[in-house]
N, C-alpha and C positions, 0 to 999 in steps of 0.2 A: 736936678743936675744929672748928666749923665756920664758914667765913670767910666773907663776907659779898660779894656781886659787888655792882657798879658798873655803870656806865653809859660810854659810849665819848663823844668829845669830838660825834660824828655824830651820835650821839642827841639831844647837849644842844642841835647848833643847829640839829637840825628841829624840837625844842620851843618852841628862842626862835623861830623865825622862824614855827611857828603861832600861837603867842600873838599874836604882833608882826600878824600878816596879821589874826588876827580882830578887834585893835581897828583897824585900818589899813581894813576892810570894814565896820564903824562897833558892832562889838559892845563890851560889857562887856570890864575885862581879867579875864583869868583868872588864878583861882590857880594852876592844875593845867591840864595837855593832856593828850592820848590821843596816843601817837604810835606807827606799827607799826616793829616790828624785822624786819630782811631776811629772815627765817624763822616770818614771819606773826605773830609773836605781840603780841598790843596792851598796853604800859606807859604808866604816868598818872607825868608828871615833872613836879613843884613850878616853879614860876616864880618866881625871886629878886626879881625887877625889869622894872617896865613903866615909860616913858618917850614922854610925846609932847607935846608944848609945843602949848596951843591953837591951832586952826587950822593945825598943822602937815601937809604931807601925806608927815610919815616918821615912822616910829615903830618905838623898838629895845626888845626883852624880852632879859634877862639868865637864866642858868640857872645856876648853880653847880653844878660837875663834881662829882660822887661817884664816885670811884674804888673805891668799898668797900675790901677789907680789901688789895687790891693797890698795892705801894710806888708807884704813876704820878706823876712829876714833876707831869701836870698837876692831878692832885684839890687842889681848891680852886679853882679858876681859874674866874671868869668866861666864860662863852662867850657870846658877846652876837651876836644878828640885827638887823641895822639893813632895816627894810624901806618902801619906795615902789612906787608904780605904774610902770607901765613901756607904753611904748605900742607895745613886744613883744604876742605872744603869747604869751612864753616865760617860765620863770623865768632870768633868767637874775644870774649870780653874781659877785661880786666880795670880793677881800681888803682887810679892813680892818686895823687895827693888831694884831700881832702873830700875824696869821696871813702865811704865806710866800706868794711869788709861785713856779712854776714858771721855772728860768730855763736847766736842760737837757734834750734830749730822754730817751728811755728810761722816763719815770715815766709813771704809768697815767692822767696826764692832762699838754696838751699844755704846750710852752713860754711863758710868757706868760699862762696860766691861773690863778688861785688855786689853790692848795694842796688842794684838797679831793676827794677821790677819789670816783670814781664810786658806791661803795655809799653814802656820805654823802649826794651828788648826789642819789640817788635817793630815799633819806627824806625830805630837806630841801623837792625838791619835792613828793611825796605829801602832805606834813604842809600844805602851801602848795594844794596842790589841792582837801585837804581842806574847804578853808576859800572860796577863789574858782577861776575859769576864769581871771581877767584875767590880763596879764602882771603878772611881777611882778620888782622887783630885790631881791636879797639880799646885803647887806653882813656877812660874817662877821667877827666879829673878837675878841680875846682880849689882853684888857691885862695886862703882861708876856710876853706869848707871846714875843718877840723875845730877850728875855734870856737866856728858858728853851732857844729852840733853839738858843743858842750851845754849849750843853750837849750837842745830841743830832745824829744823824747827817745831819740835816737841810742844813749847810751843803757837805758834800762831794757829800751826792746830789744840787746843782743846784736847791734850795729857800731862798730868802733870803727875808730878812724878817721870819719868823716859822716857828712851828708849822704843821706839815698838820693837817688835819681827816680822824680815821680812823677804822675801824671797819668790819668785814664782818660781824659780828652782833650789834652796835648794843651788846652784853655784855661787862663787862671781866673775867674771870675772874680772882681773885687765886691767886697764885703760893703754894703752900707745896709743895714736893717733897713731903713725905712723905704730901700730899693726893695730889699727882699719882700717887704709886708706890701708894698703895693702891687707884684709882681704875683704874690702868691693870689689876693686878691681878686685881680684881673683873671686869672687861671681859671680861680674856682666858679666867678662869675659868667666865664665863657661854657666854663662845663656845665653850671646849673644852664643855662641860656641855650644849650643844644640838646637840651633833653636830656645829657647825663642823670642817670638814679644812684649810681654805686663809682663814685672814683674812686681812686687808687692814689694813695699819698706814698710818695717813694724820700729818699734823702737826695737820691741824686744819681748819675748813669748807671750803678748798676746793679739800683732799684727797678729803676724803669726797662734796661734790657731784659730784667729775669720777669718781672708781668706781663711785658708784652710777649716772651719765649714761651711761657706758661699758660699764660690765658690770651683768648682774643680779643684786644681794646681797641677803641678808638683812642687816637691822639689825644684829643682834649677828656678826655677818661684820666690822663695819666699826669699828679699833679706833683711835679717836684720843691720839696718842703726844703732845701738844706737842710740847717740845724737847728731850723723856728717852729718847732712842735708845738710850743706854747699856745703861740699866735695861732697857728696852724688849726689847731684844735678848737680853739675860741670859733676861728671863722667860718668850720665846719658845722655848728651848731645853729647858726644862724640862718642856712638852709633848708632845704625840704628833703635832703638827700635820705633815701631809705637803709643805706649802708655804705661801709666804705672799708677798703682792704688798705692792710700797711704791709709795704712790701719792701727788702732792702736786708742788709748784710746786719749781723746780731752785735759788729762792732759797732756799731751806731745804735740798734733799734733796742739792745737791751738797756739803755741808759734811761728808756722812759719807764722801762718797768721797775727799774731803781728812784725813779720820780724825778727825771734831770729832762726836762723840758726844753731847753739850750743844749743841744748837745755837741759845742764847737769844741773841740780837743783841749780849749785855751780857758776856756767854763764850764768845763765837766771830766770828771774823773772817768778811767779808763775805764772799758768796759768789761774787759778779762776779769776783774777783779768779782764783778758781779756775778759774770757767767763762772766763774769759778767756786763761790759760793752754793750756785743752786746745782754745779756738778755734784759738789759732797753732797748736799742733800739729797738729790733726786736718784743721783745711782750708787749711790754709798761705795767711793770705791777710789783709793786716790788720784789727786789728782794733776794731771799731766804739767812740768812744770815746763811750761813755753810762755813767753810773753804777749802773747795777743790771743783774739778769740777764735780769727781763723783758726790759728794753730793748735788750739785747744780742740775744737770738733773737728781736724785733720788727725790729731792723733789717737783720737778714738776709735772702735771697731761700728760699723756700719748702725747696727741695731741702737747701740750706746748712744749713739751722733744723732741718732733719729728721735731718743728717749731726751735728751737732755735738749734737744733744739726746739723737740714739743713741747717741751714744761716751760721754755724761757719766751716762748710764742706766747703761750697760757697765760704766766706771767704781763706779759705786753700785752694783751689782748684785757687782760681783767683792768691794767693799769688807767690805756687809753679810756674804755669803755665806762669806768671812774670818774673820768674829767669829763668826761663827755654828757654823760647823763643819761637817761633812757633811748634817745635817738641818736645819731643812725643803728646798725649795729654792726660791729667791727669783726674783721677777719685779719688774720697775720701772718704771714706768709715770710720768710727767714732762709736766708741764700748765699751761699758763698763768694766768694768771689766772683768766679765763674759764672756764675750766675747759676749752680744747681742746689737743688731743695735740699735744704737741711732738716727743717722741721716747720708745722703749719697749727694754727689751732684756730676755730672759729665756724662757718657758713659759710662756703666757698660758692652758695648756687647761686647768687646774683653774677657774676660771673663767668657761665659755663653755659 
């Protein structure tokens, strides 16, 4: 059976908030927008609802989440752009109801901030540029969002209020294991079938943007595992492969060196916890209290971040290479968000 993808909560409010901008610039409303997804590709997303009281100079568009065939608390939900002029030059952003306010450091945007992450950020404006130059304000917001995040991990990582606004390829991929394991599969079988010797097993884009920015790969080189490392593992050994890198952000990747082979948020404990243990150990020296890992190697000094990202590589690299058995032999490679090197440990020359 084949499942049906969705759309991320980032998509829906760069949709609302071009709609919202083009009658706010004095156009017709629209049914439908064009909005791009963070890997170029242009989607047309339906518009629930336009709102603007005559003579008014603010006007909100509504989008109704499509999560396609994936369980996401939020599919259904309203995501609404409230937008006005601004005598900025900027777009610039704010939380409206049931979206969260930033209220610790360590998250990929600052304290004090709306909830909305830079990939969203960057749609949200594009979709808004699309349309004018002028400044312009953007009120996000999501009725029930507040409820819903009492539910998700939102209140212990320093996010009150509400829901963040997320998404790094604007796609919601729906979840069926036995998609993913036939998928991975296929992958790997294409990679051993083109001559591949040394893949690259990633969690997901921005595993895959920081290998390919770093080293030079072929496509089928580059094998995105989600959160089925398990499996993943099993069906790397069944090859001829000489070695294989694991590449991808230490919020994910230190959970196997804690031995959590499932590393979906919803079957696996968080991964700060980990990497904050082998902080104390490794560089004996308190440690930074922010709720995630990003934020943990952000607020380190450069040397520190290098020290402690190479031990939890070491770590992932001893853990992998355990399951694995004498073959292939594994390299680990550990990246920010951004996609810049944190720390590595392993055999990098099949590779270079």
């Amino acid at each position: 059976m084949t499942l049906r993808c969705g759309i991320t909560t980032g998509t829906c409010a760069a949709a609302a908030a071009k709609a919202a901008a083009m009658v706010l610039a004095g156009g017709d409303p629209p049914r439908d927008v064009e909005v791009f997804l963070p890997l170029g590709e242009a989607i047309r997303v339906p518009i629930a609802r336009l709102q603007r009281e005559e003579g008014s100079p603010v006007v909100t568009a509504a989008v109704r989440k499509d999560a396609g065939d994936d369980p996401d608390v939020t599919h259904g939900l309203e995501i609404r752009a409230t937008v006005s002029w601004d005598d900025s030059a900027d777009v610039r952003f704010a939380a409206g109801e049931g979206v969260g306010t930033v209220t610790k450091p360590g998250l990929q945007v600052p304290p004090g901030e709306p909830a909305i992450n830079p990939v969203p950020r960057r749609m949200i404006s594009a979709a808004i540029r699309d349309v004018t130059a002028r400044g312009v304000r953007v009120e996000i917001s999501i009725p029930g969002g507040r409820r819903i995040a009492a539910k998700t991990f939102n209140p212990r990582l320093g996010v009150e209020g509400g829901l963040s606004i997320l998404g790094t390829t604007g796609i919601v991929r729906p979840y069926c294991r036995k998609a993913l394991h036939d998928a991975l599969k296929c992958s790997l079988d294409v990679a051993a079938a083109c001559g591949v010797g040394a893949p690259v097993l990633v969690p997901g884009h921005v595993g895959a943007g920081a290998a390919r920015r770093h080293f030079s790969l072929r496509d089928e080189q580059v094998v995105e595992v989600g959160n089925e490392w398990g499996f993943a593992l099993e069906l790397v050994s069944c090859y001829q492969f000489r070695a294989m890198m694991i590449a991808g952000h230490p919020g994910k990747l230190a959970k196997l060196a804690a031995g959590q082979w499932d590393t979906h948020s919803a079957r696996s404990g968080q991964a700060v916890e980990y990497v904050r243990g082998v902080c104390q150990q490794a560089l004996e020296r308190p440690v930074p209290d922010v709720p995630t890992a990003e934020g943990l190697f952000a607020a380190l000094e450069s040397e520190q971040r290098q020290r402690l990202a190479s031990e939890v590589a070491r770590r992932v690299r001893v853990a992998v290479a355990g399951r694995l058995g004498s073959r292939p032999g594994v390299a680990v490679l550990l990246v920010n968000m951004a996609g810049d090197r944190l720390g590595a440990d392993g055999d990098f020359s099949p590779w270079r």
